[in-house]
C-alpha positions in Angstrom: 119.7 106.1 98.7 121.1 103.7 96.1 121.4 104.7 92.3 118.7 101.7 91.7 116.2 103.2 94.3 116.8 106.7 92.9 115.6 105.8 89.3 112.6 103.5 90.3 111.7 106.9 92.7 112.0 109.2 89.6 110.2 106.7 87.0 107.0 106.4 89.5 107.2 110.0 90.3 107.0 110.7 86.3 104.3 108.3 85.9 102.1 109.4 89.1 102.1 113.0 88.0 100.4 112.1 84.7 97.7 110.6 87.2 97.2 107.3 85.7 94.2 105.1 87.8 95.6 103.6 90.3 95.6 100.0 88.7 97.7 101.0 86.1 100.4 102.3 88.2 100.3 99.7 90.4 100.8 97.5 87.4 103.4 99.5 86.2 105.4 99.9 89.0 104.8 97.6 91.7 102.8 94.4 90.0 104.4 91.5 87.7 106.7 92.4 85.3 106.3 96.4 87.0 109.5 98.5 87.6 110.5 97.6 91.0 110.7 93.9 89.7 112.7 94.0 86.9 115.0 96.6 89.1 115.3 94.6 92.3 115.2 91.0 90.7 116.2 88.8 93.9 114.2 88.1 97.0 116.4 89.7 99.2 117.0 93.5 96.9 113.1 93.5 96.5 112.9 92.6 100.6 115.6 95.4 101.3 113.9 98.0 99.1 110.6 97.0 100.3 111.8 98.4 103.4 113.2 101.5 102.4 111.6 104.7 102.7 111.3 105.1 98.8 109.2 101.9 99.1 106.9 103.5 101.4 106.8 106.5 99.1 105.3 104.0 96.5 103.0 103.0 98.6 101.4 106.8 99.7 101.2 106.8 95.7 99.0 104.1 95.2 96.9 105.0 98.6 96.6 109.1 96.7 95.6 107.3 93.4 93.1 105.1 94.7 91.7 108.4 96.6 91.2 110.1 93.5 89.8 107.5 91.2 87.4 105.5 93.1 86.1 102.6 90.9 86.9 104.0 87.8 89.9 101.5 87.5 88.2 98.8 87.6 86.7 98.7 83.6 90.3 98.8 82.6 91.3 96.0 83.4 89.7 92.8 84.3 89.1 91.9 87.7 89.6 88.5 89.8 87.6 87.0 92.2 89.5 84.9 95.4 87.7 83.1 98.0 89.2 83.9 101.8 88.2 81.4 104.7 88.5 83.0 107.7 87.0 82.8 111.2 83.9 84.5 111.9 85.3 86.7 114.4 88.0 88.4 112.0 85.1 88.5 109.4 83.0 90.6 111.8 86.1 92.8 113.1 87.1 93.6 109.1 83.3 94.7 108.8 83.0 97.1 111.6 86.4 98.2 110.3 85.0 98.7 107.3 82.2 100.6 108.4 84.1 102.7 111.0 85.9 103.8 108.0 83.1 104.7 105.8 84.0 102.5 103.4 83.0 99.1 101.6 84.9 95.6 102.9 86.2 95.4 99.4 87.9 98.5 99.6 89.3 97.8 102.8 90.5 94.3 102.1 92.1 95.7 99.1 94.0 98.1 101.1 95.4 95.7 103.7 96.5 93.6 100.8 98.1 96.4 99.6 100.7 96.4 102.5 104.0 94.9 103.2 103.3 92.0 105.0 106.7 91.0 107.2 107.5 87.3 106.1 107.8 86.2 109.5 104.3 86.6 110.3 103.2 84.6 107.5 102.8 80.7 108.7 104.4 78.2 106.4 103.2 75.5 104.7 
């Protein structure tokens, strides 16, 4: 483990155990302008340490705080509709996903965009 990933690990360690909603430490730590950006400025650090195991740490964080605080988030700060087209047979696998989970589509679509999505299996342009 670099010097680099060691502080980002301590800084969101610090800031989960004051159990902020999980919005605001995602903002802080993993959004625009969050820790892990200004640390790991180029494409290829944030891809390397979006592949180390401190990464993934981050990650369980967010998952644990959005456990805890539910909704609640969500007044903070405002929120942002986006419209998805998608075929209806991935539509009707993310709802029985959804419900196998006991939870809402929202919440799951939120968690799947949550995830590091390996650039290769995103089609270009």
């Amino acid at each position: 483990m670099g010097e680099r990933e060691l502080q980002v690990q301590r800084a969101a360690q610090e800031l989960y155990e004051q159990s902020p909603d999980w919005v605001s430490f995602f903002r802080a730590v993993l959004g625009v302008g969050g820790l892990v950006r200004e640390t790991f400025k180029s494409s290829e650090e944030l891809q390397m340490f979006e592949h180390s195991p401190e990464y993934s740490e981050l990650q369980q964080m967010v998952a644990r705080l959005r456990e805890r605080s539910g909704d609640a988030a969500s007044v903070k700060e405002p929120t942002r509709v986006i419209t998805v087209r998608l075929p209806q047979s991935l539509h009707e696998s993310l709802r029985l996903e959804a419900h196998e989970r006991r939870t809402s589509m929202n919440k799951l679509c939120i968690s799947k965009l949550l995830q590091l999505v390996d650039g290769q299996l995103v089609p270009a342009e």
